[in-house]
C-alpha positions as CSV (number, residue, x, y, z in Angstrom):
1,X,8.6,-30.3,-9.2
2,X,6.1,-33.3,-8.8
3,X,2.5,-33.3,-9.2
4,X,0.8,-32.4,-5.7
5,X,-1.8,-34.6,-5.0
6,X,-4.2,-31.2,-3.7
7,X,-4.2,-29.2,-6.8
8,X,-6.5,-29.5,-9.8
9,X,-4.4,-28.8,-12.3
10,X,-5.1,-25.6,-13.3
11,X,-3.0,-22.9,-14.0
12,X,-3.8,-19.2,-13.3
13,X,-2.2,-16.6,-15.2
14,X,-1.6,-14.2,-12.6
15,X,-1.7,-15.2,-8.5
16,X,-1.9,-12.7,-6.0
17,X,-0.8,-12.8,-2.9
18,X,-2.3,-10.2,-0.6
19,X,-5.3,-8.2,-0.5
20,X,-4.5,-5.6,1.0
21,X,-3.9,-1.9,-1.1
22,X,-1.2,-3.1,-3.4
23,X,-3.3,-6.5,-4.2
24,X,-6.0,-4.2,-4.8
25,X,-3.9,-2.0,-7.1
26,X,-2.5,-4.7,-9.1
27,X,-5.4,-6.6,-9.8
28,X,-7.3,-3.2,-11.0
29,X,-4.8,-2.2,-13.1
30,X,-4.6,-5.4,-14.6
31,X,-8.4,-5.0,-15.8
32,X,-7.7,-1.5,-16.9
33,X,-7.4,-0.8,-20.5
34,X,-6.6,2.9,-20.6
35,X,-4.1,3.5,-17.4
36,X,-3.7,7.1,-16.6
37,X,-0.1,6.9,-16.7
38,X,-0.4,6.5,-20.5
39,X,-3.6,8.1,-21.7
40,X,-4.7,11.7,-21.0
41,X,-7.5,12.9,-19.9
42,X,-8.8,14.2,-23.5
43,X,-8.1,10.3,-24.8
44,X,-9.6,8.9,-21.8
45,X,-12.7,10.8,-22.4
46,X,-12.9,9.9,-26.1
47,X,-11.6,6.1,-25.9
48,X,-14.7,5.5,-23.1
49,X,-17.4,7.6,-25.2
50,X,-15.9,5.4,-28.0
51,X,-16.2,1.7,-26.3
52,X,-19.2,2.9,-24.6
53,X,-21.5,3.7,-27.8
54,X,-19.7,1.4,-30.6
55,X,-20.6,-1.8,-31.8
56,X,-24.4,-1.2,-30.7
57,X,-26.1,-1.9,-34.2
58,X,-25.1,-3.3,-37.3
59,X,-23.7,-1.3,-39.8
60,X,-23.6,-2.0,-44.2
61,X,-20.5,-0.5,-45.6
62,X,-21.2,1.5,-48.9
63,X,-18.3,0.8,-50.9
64,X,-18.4,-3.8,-50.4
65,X,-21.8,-4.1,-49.2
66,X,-20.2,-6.3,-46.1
67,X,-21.7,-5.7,-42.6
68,X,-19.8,-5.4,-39.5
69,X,-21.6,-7.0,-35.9
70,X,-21.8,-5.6,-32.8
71,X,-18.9,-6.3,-31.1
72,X,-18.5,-7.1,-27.5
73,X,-17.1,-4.5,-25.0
74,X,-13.5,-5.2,-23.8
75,X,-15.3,-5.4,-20.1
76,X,-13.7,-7.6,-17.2
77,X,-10.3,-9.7,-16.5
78,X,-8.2,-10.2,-19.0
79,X,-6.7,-12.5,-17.0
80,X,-7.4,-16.0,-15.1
81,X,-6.1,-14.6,-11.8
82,X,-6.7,-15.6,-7.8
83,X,-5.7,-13.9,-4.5
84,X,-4.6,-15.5,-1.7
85,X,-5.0,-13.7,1.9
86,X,-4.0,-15.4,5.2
87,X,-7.0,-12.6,6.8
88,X,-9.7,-13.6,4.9
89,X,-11.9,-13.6,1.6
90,X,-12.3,-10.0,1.4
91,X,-10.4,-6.8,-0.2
92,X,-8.9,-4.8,1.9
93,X,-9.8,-7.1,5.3
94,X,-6.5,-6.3,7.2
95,X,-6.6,-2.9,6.4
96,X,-10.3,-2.3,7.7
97,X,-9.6,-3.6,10.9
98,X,-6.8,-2.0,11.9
99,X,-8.6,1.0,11.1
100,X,-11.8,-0.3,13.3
101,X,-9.7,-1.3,16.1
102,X,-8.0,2.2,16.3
103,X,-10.6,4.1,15.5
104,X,-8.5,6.1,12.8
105,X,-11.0,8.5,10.9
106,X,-9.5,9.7,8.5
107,X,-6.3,8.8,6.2
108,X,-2.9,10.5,6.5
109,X,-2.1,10.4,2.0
110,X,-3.8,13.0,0.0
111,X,-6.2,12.6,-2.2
112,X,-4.3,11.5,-5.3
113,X,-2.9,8.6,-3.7
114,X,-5.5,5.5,-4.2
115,X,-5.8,2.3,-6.6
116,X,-7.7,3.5,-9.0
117,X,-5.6,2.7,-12.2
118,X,-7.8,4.7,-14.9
119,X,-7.8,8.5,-13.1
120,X,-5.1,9.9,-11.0
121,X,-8.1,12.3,-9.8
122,X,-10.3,9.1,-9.3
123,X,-10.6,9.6,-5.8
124,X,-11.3,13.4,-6.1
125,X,-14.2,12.9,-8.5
126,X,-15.4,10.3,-6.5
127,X,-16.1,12.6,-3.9
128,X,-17.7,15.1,-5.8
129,X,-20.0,12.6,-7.3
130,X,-21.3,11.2,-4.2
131,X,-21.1,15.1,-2.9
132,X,-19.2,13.8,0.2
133,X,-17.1,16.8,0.3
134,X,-17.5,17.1,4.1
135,X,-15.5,14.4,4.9
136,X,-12.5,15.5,3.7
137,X,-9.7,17.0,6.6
138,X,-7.5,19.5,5.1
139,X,-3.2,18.7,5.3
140,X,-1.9,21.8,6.5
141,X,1.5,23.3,5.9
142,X,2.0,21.9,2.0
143,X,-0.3,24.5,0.1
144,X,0.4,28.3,-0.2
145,X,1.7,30.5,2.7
146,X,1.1,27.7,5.5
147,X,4.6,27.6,5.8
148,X,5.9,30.2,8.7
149,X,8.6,32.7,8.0
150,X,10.6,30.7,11.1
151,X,9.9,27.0,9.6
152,X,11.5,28.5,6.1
153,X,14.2,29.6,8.2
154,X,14.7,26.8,10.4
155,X,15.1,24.8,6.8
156,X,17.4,27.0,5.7
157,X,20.0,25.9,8.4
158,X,20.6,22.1,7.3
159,X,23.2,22.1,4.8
160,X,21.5,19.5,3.1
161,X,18.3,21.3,2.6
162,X,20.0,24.0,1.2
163,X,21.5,22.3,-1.6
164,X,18.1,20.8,-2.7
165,X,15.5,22.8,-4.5
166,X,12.6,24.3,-2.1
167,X,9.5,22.3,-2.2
168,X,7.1,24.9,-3.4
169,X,3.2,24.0,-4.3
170,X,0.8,25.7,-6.3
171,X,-2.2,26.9,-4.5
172,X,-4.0,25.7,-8.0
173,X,-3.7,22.0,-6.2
174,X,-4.9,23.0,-3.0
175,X,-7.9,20.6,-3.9
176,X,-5.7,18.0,-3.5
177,X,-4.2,18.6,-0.2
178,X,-7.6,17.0,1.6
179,X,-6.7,13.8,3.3
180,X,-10.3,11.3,2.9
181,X,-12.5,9.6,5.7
182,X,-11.9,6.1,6.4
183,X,-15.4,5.5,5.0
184,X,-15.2,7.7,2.0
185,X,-11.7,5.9,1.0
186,X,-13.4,2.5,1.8
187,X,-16.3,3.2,-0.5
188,X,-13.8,4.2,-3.6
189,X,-12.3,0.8,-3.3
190,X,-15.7,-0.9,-3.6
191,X,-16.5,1.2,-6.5
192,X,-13.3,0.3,-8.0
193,X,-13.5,-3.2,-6.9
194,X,-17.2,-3.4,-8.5
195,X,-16.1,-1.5,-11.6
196,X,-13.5,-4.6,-12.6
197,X,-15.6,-7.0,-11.8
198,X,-12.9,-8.3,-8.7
199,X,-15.4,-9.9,-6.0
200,X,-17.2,-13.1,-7.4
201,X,-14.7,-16.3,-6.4
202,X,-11.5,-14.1,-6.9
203,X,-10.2,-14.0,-2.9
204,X,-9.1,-17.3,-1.0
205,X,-8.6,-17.2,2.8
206,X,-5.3,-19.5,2.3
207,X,-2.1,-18.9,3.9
208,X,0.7,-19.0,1.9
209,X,3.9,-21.3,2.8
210,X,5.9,-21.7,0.4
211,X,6.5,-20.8,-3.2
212,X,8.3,-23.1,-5.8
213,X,9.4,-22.3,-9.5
214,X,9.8,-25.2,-12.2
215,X,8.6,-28.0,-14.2
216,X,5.2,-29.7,-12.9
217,X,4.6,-33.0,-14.3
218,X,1.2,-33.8,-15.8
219,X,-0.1,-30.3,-15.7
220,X,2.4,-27.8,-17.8
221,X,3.5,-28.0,-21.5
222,X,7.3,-29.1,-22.4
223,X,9.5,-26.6,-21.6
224,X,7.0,-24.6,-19.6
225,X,8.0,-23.4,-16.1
226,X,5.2,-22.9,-13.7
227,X,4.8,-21.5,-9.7
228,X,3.3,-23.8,-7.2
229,X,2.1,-21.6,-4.2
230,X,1.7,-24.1,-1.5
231,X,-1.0,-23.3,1.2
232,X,-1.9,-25.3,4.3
233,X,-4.9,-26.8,2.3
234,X,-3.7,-26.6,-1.5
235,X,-1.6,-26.2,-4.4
236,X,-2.4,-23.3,-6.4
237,X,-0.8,-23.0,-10.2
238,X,0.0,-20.1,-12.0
239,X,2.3,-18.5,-14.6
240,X,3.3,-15.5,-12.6
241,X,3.2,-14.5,-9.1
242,X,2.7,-11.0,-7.2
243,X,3.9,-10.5,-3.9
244,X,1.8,-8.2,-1.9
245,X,2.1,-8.6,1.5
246,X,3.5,-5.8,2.9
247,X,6.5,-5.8,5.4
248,X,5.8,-9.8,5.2
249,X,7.4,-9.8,8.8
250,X,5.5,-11.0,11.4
251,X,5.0,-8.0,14.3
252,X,7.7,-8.5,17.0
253,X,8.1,-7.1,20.8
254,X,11.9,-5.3,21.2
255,X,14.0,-7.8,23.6
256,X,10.9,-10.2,23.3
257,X,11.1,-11.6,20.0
258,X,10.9,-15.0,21.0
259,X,7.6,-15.3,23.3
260,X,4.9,-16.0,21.5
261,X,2.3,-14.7,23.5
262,X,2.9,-12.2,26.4
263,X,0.6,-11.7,29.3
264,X,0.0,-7.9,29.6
265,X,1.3,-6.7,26.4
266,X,1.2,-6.6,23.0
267,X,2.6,-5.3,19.5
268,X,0.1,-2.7,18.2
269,X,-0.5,-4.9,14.9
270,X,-1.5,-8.1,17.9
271,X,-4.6,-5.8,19.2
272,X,-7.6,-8.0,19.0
273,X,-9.5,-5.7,21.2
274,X,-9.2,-1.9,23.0
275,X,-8.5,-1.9,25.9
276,X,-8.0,-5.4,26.9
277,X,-9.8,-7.5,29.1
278,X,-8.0,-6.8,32.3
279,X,-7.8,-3.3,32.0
280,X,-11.6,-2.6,30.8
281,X,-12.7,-4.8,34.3
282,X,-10.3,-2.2,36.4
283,X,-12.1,0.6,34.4
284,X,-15.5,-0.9,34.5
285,X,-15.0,-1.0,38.5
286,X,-13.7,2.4,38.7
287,X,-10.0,2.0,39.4
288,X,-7.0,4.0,38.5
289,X,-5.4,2.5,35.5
290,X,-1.9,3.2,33.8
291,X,-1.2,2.2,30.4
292,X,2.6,2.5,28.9
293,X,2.8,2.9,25.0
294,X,6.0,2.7,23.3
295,X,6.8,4.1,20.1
296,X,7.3,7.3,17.8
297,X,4.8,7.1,15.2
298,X,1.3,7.7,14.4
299,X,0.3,4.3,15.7
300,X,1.6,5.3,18.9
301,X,-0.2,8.3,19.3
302,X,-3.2,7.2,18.3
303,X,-3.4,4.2,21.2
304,X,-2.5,7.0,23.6
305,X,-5.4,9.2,22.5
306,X,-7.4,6.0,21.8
307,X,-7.1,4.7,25.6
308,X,-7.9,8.0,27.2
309,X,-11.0,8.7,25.3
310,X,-11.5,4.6,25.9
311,X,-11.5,5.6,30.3
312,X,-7.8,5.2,31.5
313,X,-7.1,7.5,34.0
314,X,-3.3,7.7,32.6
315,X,-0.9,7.1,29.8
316,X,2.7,6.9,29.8
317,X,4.1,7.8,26.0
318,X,8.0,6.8,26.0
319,X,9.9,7.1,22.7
320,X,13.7,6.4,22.1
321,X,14.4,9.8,20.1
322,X,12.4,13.2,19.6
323,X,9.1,13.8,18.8
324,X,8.5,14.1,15.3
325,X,5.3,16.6,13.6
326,X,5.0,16.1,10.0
327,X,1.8,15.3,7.7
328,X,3.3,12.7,6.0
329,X,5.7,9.7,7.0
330,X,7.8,11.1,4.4
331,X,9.3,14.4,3.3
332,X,6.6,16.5,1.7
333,X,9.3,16.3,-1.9
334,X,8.4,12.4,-2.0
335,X,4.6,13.5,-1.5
336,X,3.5,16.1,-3.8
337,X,1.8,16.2,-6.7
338,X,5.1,16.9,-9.2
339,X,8.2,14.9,-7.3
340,X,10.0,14.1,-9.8
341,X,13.3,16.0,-8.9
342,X,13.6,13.3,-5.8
343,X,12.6,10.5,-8.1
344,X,15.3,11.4,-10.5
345,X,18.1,11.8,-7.9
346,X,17.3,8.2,-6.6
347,X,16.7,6.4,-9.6
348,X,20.3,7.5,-10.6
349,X,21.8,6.6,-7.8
350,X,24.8,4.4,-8.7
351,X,23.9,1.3,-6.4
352,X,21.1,-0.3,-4.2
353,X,23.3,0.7,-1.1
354,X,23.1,4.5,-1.9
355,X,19.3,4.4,-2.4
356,X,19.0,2.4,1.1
357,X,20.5,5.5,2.4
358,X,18.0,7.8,0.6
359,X,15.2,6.3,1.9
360,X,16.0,6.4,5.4
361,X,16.6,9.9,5.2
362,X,13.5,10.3,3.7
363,X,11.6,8.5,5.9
364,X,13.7,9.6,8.5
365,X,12.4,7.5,11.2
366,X,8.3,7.2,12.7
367,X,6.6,10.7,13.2
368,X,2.9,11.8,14.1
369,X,0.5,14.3,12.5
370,X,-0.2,17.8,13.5
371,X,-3.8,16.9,14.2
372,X,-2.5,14.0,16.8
373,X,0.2,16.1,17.8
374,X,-2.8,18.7,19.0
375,X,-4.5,16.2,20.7
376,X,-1.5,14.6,22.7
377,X,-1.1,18.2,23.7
378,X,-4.1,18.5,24.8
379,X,-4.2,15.5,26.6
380,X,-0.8,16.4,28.2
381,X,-2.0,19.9,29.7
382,X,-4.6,17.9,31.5
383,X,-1.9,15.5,33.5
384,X,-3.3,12.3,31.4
385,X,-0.5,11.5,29.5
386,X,2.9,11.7,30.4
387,X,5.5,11.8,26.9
388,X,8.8,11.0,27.6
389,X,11.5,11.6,24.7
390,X,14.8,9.7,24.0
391,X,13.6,7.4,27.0
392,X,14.0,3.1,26.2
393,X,13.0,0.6,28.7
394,X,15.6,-1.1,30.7
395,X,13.5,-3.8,32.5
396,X,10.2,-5.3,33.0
397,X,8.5,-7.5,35.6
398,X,5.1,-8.7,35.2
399,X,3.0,-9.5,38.3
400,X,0.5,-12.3,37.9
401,X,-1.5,-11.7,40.9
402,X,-1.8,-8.0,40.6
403,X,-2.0,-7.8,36.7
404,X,0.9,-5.2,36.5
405,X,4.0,-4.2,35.3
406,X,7.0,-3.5,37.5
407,X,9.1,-1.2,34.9
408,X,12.5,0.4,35.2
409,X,13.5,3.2,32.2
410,X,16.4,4.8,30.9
411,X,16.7,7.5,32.2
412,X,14.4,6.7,35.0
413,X,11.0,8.5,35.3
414,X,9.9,10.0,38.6
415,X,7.1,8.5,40.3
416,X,6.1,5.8,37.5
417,X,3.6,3.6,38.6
418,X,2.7,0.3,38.3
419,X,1.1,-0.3,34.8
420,X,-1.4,-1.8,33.8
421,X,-0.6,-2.8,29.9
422,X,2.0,-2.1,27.6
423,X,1.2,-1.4,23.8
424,X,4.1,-2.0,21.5
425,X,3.7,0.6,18.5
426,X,7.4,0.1,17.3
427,X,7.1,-1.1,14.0
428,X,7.7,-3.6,12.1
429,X,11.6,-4.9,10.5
430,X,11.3,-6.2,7.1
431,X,13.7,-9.0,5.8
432,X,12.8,-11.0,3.2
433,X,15.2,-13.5,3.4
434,X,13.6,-14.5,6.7
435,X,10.0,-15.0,5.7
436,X,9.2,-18.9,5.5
437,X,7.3,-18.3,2.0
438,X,10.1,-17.1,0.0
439,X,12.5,-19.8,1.9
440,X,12.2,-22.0,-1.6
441,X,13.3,-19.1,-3.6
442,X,16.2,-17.9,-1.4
443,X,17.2,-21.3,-1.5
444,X,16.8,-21.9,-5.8
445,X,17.2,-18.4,-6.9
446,X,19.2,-16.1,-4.5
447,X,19.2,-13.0,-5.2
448,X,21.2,-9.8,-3.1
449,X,19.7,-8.2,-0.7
450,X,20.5,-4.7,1.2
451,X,18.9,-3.8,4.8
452,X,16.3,-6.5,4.4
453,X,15.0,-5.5,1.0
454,X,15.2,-7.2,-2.7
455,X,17.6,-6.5,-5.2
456,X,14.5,-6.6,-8.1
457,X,15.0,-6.2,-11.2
458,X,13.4,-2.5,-12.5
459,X,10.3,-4.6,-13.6
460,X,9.9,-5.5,-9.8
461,X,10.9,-9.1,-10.8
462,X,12.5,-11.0,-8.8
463,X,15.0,-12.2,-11.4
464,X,15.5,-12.2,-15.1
465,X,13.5,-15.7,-16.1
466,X,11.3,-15.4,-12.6
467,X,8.3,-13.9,-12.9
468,X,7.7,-13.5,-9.5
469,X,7.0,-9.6,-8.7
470,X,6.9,-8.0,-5.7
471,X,5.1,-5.0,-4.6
472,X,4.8,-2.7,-1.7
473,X,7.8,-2.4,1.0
474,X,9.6,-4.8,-0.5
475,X,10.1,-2.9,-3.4
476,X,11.3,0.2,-1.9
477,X,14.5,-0.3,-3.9
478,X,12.9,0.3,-6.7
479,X,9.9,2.5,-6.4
480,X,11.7,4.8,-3.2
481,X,10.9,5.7,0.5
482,X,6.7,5.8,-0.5
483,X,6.3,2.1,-2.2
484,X,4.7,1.2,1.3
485,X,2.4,3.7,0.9
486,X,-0.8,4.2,-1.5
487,X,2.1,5.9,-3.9
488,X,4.0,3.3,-3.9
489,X,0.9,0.3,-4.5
490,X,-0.4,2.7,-7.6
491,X,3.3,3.0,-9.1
492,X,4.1,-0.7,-8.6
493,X,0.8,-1.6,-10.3
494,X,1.6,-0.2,-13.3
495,X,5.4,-1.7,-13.7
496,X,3.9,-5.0,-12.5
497,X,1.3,-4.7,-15.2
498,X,3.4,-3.6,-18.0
499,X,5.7,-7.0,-17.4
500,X,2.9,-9.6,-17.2
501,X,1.5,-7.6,-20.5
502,X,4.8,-8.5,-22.3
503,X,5.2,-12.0,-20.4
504,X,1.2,-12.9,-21.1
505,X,0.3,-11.2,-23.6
506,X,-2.7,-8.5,-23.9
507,X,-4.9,-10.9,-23.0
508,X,-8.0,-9.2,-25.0
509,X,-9.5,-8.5,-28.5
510,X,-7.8,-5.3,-30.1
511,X,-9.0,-4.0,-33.4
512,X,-6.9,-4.5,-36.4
513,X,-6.5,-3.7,-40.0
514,X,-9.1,-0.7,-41.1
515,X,-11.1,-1.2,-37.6
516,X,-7.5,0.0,-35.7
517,X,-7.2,2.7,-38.1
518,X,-10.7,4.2,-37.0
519,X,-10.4,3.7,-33.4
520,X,-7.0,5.1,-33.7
521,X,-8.5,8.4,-35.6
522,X,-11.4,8.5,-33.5
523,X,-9.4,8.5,-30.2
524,X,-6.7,10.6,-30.7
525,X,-4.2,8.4,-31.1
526,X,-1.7,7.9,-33.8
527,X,-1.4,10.0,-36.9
528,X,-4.9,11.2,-37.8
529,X,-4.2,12.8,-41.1
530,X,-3.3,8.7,-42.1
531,X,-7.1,8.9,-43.6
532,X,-6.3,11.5,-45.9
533,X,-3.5,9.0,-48.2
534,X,-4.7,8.0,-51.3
535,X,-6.6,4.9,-52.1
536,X,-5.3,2.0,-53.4
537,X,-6.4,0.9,-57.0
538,X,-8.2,-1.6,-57.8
């Protein structure tokens, strides 16, 4: 690789791109020096009393008269990183306004799914802290006896079910079946995000184009190969690169992939404003309005609920299969507290292929909460929405002078008016081979690929010898049916972190010699009875 004539020639050890959850998560845990995956909580709470209080003062030793300086606190980045985000210069920008536009209150993970690296409970203690308590919603049917007598049967009839262990949960952890506020899980973030020291010149509203791996003249050492992330402005330079961008794929309307922009409808992840223009002016003067959402998840039944509360007189909900109820967007197994018997079955499965398979069967597909579920049925017994199941549409017509939809479905519904909107909540497909960034790296370093997703290495490397990690959806292969959730970004964070440890280095002081030998007694760590061996003579 040349030289581009837009970089400065510097090179970052660690560029993100994304700042969305798993951004977030990476570039926490980078910071963090005692990861709860590794330390308990009884060495957590000595190590941080430790690095809190030592180094203060100066102290004379007795036995050589030499005195030891305060040290400074192993606070902030240990690494020269910088994010890129095609949304803008904030964490977490994406994410908060999809949740604005929607209105979505509260969260559908529990409460030990976040991106706090230093405390699996961070989010819990959080809470308490800020007493906050009362804006947690309880997830019903995972705790205790909220499981009917006819659901446990009902389970018992799948063959495959029955073969796997029950998914029982202690009511000890009932605490952590709360699901937070939108507000309360925003304000952890910043806490985390203030904590690390991750706001001051760290983000970059840049979209990413293209990423190249190799040999830059003029700016990297013999024998060094660097990234160059190309933007529509610059040339960034780093030594490793995350990938963080969820599905990657733009949002795309079934049997309209092509149009760029469609009068009268839109992809739910396209919504700029609820309702739109066309249909707030019919409500504003009174008229009847018909909106048609299509789609089987949450999404979808959150626009439904969304644009009646919003004024439309009616809604008409079509999916292409059945209605789905569960509290998560995966099985319950994939969600609790203690899942590793489902972590072990897929992480020795004997190919990428079979683990595919897993995770659509664990996924199984979009599905809604109980607490939408109650609302659409609410909304349903007063004749404002209509929910059709295993219905698809056949055709569409849109009518510029009247603003409407002609639609036909299949099977046809009775009496289906002309409609006003149509809100795509159908997802989005990933395939990475498709996404313009990575088109450098498919072309230099192909690697396999099954139902759209990388074939990573278990470090979440794209290859042996490319330190390009990936994160999120795209690493469902490796992390399992929840790596696009909060799950997933935490878990990904921590194998991400581990490599660029090995690849980079620490990247910060650590004591040595007789200092290592007291923090390592006074922590916990190690063997403790090392400072009763004999002293050496002189």
């Amino acid at each position: 690789m040349e030289t581009p004539d837009n970089s400065d020639g510097t090179i970052h050890d660690v560029i993100i791109i994304g700042a969305g959850p798993c951004g977030l998560a990476v570039a926490a845990r980078l910071c963090e020096h005692t990861p709860s995956a590794i330390f308990t909580d009884e060495e957590h709470r000595r190590y941080h009393w430790i690095k809190k209080h030592n180094g203060q003062m100066s102290i004379k030793h007795k036995k050589d008269g030499s005195i030891s300086t305060p040290q400074r606190p192993w606070l902030g980045r240990k690494y020269s990183t910088l994010v890129l985000d095609a949304t803008g210069d904030n964490w977490m920008a994406r994410w908060n306004t999809l949740f604005k536009t929607f209105e979505i209150t509260h969260l559908r993970s529990p409460m030990f799914f976040h991106v706090d690296p230093g405390d699996r409970d961070g989010l819990l203690a959080y809470t308490h802290e800020q007493n906050r308590q009362r804006e947690l919603e309880e997830i019903r049917e995972c705790v205790g006896k909220e499981i009917s007598k006819h659901h446990k049967k009902k389970r018992a009839k799948s063959i495959k079910q029955r073969l796997q262990a029950e998914v029982v949960i202690d009511e000890r952890d009932r605490k952590d079946y709360f699901t937070p506020s939108r507000s309360l899980f925003s304000d952890h973030c910043a806490c985390v995000i203030n904590r690390y020291g991750l706001r001051e010149g760290l983000i970059r509203k840049e979209e990413v184009q293209d990423i190249k791996y190799g040999y830059v003249d003029g700016i990297t050492e013999t024998g060094e190969r660097v990234f160059a992330v190309h933007t529509g402005t610059k040339t960034h330079h780093s030594r490793t690169v995350v990938l963080a961008v969820g599905p990657g794929n733009p949002p795309k309307i079934p049997g309209m992939e092509h149009a760029q922009r469609i009068q009268g409808a839109c992809h739910s992840m396209h919504i700029k404003r609820f309702p739109d223009a066309s249909t707030q002016k019919k409500i504003d003067a009174t008229r009847v309005t018909n909106v048609m959402v299509v789609g089987g998840g949450l999404t979808s039944a959150q626009i439904s609920d969304l644009a009646i509360r919003c004024g439309v007189t009616k809604v008409w909900h079509i999916m292409r299969g059945p209605l789905k109820v569960k509290p998560f967007d995966i099985e319950l197994a994939w969600m609790g507290k203690f899942r590793n018997l489902e972590q072990a079955v897929f992480w020795s499965a004997d190919s990428d292929e079979e683990r595919l398979e897993q995770i659509r069967l664990a996924r199984g597909g979009g599905s809604i909460t109980p607490r939408f579920y109650k609302a659409l049925k609410r909304h349903i017994s007063a004749s404002k929405i209509s929910l059709h199941l295993h219905t698809t549409l056949s055709s569409q017509t849109y009518d510029t002078s009247t603003e409407t939809w002609s639609i036909c479905t299949n099977p046809p519904i009775p009496d289906l008016p002309p409609i006003d909107y149509i809100y795509f909540a159908t997802g989005i497909i990933t395939d990475f081979t498709t996404l313009p960034l990575l088109r450098t790296m498919n072309s230099q370093y192909p690697i396999p690929a099954y139902g759209g997703l990388p074939c990573l290495t278990d470090d979440l490397m794209w290859a042996e010898g490319v330190p390009l990690f990936v994160t999120g959806r795209l690493a469902s292969l490796r992390l399992g049916p929840g790596a696009a959730n909060l799950a997933g970004a935490r878990v990904g964070a921590e194998r991400i972190a581990w490599s660029i440890e090995d690849l980079l280095g620490s990247g910060s002081r650590r004591p040595s010699g007789e200092e290592a030998e007291r923090f390592e007694y006074t922590t916990g760590r190690g063997n403790m009875f090392e400072s009763l061996k004999p002293g050496e003579e002189e």
